[in-house]
C-alpha positions, 0 to 999 in steps of 0.5 A: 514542503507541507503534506495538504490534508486529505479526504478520507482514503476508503470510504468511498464505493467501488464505483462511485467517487468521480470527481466533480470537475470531470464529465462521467460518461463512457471512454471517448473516442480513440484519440491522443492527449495531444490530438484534437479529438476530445477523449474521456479517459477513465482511471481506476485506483483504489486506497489513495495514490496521491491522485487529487482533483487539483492534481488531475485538474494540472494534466487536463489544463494541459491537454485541454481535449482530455476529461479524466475520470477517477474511480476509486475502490475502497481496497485492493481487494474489491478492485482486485476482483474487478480487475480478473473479471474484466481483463481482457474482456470489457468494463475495465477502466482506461488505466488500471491501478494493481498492488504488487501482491497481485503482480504475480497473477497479472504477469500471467495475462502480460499479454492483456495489457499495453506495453510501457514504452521502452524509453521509460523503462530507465524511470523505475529502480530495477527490482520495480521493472523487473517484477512487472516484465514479462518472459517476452520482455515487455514491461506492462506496468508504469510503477506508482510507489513503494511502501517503506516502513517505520512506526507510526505511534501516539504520542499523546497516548506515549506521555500518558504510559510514562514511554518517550515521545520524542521521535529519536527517543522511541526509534531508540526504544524500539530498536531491535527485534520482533520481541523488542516491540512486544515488550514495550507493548507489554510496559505500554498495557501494564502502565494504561490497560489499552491495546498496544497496536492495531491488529494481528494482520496488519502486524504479521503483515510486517512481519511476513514482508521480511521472509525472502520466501514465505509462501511459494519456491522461486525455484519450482513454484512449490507452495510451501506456506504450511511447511514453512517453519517461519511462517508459523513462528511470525502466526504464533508470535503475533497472536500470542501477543495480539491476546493482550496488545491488540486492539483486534480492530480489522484494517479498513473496517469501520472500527478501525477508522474510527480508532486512528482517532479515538485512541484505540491503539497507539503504534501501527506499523507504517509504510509511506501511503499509510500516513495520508490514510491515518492523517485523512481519518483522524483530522482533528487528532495533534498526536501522531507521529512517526518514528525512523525505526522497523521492528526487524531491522526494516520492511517494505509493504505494498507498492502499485502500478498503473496498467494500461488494458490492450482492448481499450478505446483510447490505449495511446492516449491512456498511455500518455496519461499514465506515463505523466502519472509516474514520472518524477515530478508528479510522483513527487506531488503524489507523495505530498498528497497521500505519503505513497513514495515514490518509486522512480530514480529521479524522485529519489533524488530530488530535493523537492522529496528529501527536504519534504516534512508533514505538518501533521505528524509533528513536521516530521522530516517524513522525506528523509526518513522514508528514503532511509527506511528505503535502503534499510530494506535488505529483502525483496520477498518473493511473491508467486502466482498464489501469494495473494490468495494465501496472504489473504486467507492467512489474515481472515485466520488471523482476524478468526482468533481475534474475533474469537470465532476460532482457537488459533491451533484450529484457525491455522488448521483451516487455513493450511487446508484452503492453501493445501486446496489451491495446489 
């Protein structure tokens, strides 16, 4: 299968991009999607879930009473925001997407939300049904994608360093630890005089993901992130190589869009849904490619769900629509559309997903590949109540020293003392 060429993913307002082939308007009625009574549902994403107007377009020629729609965020932090807020009370959507670095914080108000059917409980691989059910056993969340990881580089900007372009060539040259990638950054600046890599967040996000317990104990829920010698050893490495190897362009600014085409880095760190962001912003670019390798060994970063808020007007019939979203089949459509990859046993194991390749990065058996990274993935970090708020205060540090708003001794600094503020 060939990935279809997407519309850029983040660019779009917090409220504003409604498709055009559906009706705006206020959530209808508290009709079913197979009932007679016409429904306005609303769902709520943010990024890019895969969720084109065609593939809305299927679900409503099938349920002809049903209009959808979609409003997008531009990241997870605005639709973050929104959602706390709002749960519980009104303005939330029928359906609404969370990233898993938010579960935690949303597992607290389980009791807002709709629960999932028990009979599609057995959709999801278990570690994605577990981390989104409640002490009481009600699973609240209809598991969208997972985010497998490999390295997504230029291999324009590869031939221009005198480094291999073949994909098999650089996962061999990059294979290894943490220092095996920041060494050929440093053959990659030597030979050009350009950034290696994208940014110290998106960097130490990689990095961080392969920490079993970063931030918080599983056992007490001790925050733990300022004592944790991991943590400060994945800070320091990252920047004392972001002082030559990063361009220090901020994921999801403006200037970072522009740099998946302009070649202002050639490698970033890649999970699934990353592909349809980069492949959506840089159209015209033919050098993009993707390598089967992970520094470390192997890392999964983001994942989502969809929830469905108990006070909505139309619970059953969002439930309907959710469900529909997450099962194998549409997963599947979803992965073609924007990379995210799939989360359900079922999508795992269809051909549809494994024989899949993307014309854009260079047909790249991104199926395969992804599946491989999938069960490369040794470590499931565990994220408390805090993790959020910590993980985002540790990338404004990040982004402090590379602005060089701050030194990075004094940006650790404040940064362990707003984490020491939340407990």
């Amino acid at each position: 299968m060939k990935s279809r060429v997407l519309r850029r993913a983040a660019v779009v307002a917090a409220v504003a991009s409604t498709s055009a082939l559906v009706l705006a308007g206020c959530s209808g009625s508290g009709g079913t999607a197979s009932g007679d009574g016409e429904v306005t549902l609303t769902i709520a994403t943010f990024n890019d879930f895969g969720y084109t107007d065609a593939l809305l377009q299927e679900y409503m020629d099938a349920h002809p009473n049903v209009k959808i729609v979609h409003n997008k965020a531009a990241t997870s932090n605005e639709a973050r925001e929104n959602y706390f807020q709002k749960l519980g009370k009104t303005g939330l959507a029928d359906i609404e997407a969370i990233e898993v670095d938010w579960l935690p914080e949303v597992m607290e108000y389980a009791d807002l939300l709709a629960p999932v059917p028990e009979d599609l409980k057995s959709r999801w691989l278990d570690y994605k049904v577990e981390a989104a059910t409640s002490p009481e056993g009600n699973l609240v969340g209809y598991g969208t994608d997972i985010g497998p990881e490999g390295v997504c580089y230029r291999s324009d900007l590869f031939a221009a360093a005198g480094l291999p372009t073949d994909r098999a060539e650089v996962a061999a040259l990059l294979q290894g630890d943490w220092s095996t990638y920041f060494e050929v950054g440093d053959q990659y600046v030597a030979a050009t005089g350009k950034a290696f890599f994208d940014s110290a967040g998106g960097t130490y996000q990689g990095a961080i993901n392969q920490v079993e317990a970063a931030y918080e104990d599983p056992s007490s829920g001790e925050i733990t992130a300022t004592s944790n010698p991991e943590v400060k050893k994945i800070y320091d490495q990252v920047l004392k190589a972001s002082a030559t190897q990063s361009a220090h362009l901020g994921q999801w600014s403006d200037d970072w869009f522009a740099g998946l085409s302009n070649g202002a880095f050639a490698t970033m760190l890649c999970p699934g849904w990353m592909l349809g962001v980069i492949e959506g912003n840089a159209p015209e670019v033919t050098g993009w490619d993707i390598a089967n390798v992970f520094p470390g060994g192997a890392g999964n970063w983001g994942g989502s769900y969809l929830t469905v808020p108990a006070n909505g007007a139309n619970v059953e019939a969002a439930q309907e629509l959710a469900d529909w979203l997450t099962d194998p089949e549409t997963q599947v459509k979803a992965f073609e559309n924007a990379g995210t990859f799939p989360s359900q046993v079922g999508a795992l194991e269809a051909d549809g997903l494994l024989s899949s390749t993307n014309a854009y990065f260079n047909d790249a058996p991104v199926g395969e590949m992804l599946s491989e990274r999938a069960q490369a993935v040794k470590v499931s970090p565990y994220k408390g109540t805090f993790y959020f708020q910590i993980n985002d205060a540790m990338q404004k540090a990040l982004t402090r020293v590379e602005d060089g708003t701050q030194d990075a001794a004094t940006s650790w600094q404040q940064w362990a003392t707003e984490v020491d503020a939340l407990s």
